[in-house]
N, C-alpha and C positions, 0 to 999 in steps of 0.2 A: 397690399401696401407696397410700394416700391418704393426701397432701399436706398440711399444715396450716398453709402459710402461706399468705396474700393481701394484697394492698393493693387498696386502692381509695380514689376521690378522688371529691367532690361539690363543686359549685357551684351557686351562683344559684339557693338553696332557698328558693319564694315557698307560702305556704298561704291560697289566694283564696277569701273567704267572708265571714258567710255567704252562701251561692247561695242567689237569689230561685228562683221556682218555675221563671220562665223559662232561666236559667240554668241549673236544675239539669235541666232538660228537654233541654239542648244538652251538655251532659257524661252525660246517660243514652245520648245518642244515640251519644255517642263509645265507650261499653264496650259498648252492644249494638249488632246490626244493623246499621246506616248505616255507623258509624266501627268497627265492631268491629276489634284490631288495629293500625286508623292512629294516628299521632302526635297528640295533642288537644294543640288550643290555649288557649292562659291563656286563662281566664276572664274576657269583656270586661265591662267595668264591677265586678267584684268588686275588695273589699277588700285587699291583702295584709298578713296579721297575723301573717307570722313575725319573727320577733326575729333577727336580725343573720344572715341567710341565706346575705351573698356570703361572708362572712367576712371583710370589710372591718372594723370595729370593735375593736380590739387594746385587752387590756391592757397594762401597760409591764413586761410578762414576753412581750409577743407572742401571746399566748392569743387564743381569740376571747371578747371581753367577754357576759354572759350565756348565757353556754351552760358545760355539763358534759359532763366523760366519765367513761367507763371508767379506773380507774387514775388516772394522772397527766399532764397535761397533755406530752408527748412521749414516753410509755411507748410508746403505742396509737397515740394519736390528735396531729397537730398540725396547724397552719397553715402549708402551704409557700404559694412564689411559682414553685412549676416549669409554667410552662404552664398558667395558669388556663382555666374556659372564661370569665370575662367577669371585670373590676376586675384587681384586682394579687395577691389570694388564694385559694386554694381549701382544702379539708380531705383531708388524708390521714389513711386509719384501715390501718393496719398488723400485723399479727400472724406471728411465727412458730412460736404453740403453739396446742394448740387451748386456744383462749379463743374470749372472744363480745364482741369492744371496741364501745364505739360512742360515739357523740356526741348530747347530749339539748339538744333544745330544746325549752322549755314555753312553752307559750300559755296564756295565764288569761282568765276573761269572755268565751269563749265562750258560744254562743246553745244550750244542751241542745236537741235537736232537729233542729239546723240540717243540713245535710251542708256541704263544705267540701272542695278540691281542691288537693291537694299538688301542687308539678309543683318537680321536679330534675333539674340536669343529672349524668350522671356517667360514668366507667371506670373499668373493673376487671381484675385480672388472672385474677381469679375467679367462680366464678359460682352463688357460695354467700350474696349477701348481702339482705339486705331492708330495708324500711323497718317498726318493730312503732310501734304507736300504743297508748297507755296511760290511760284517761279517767278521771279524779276528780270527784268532788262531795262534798258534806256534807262541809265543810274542818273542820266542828267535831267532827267525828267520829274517835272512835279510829283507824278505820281506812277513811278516804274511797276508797278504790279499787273503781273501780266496773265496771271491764270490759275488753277489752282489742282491738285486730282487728292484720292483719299482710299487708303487699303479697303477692305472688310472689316468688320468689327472680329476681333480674332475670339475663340474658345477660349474659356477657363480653362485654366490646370492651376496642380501645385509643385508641377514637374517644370525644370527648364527645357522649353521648349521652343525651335529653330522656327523663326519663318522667315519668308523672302518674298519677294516684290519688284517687279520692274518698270520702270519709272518713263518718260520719253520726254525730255527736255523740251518746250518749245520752242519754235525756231527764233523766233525773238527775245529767249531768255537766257542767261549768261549764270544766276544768280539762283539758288534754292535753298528755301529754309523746309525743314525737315522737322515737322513737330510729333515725338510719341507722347500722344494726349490719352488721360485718363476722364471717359464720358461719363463714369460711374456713376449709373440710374440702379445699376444693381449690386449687388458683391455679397460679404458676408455680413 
């Protein structure tokens, strides 16, 4: 019988870029060959251009200010204080049917071209969830969606736990929404 609830919780979601060629030479190194596998470390001397990450920034409903979700703001997804990994907040995204909830952060004025390295912490009770990336350009356009890419489905834990991810803007896209979605077919 497969399951269809899950929770899972993220924190401390930074997106460092764009990476210089050296930089992006030292995060190649980390997914192939050398680091393949190991834990990679933030990006030294990169940028961080995500929009309210720790989930520190509240609206005066408690929300996290700039960001959207799935549904309704405590349907899916909300802002607990249980056990952060870092500040006084984290995000919990929750389902007991199958749905596909998640939380979007967008990044605008991106460099098309660039590549760009996601790194989050998080646990899960499941091991059905990913991070999908969704790229726009031509804003004056009927329909600016330009392409799309999607992590691994990451492991369970009940540990916070780092991953990271390098991203490559397309050359025609200015524009990325950033969804950590919860696919939960399985959990507890």
């Amino acid at each position: 019988v497969i399951s269809t609830e899950g929770t899972i919780y993220f924190d401390d979601v930074y997106l460092d870029g764009p990476l210089t060629d050296e930089q992006q030479k030292e995060a190649d190194k980390m997914e192939e060959g050398e680091g393949a596998g190991q834990e990679k470390p933030p990006v030294e001397g990169a940028v961080d251009v995500m929009i309210n990450g720790g989930y520190e920034e509240l609206d005066q409903e408690g929300n996290p200010e700039g960001l959207q979700c799935f549904g309704s703001w405590g349907e899916y997804a909300q802002v607990v204080q249980d056990a952060p990994h870092g500040g006084e907040n984290c995000m919990q995204i929750s389902t007991t049917e199958p749905k596909y909830p998640w939380v979007r952060h967008t990044i605008r004025d991106l460099m098309p071209g660039a590549q760009y390295q996601l790194t989050f912490w998080y646990k899960s009770d499941n091991d059905n969830f990913a991070v999908k990336f969704e790229f726009y350009g031509d804003q004056d356009t009927a329909n600016p969606f330009y392409n799309q890419a999607q992590t691994p489905y990451y492991p369970r834990t009940n540990e916070w736990t780092k991953a990271t991810y390098t991203v490559t803007v397309p050359r025609r896209a200015d524009e990325m929404q950033i969804y950590m979605r919860n696919f939960a077919s399985t959990g507890t």
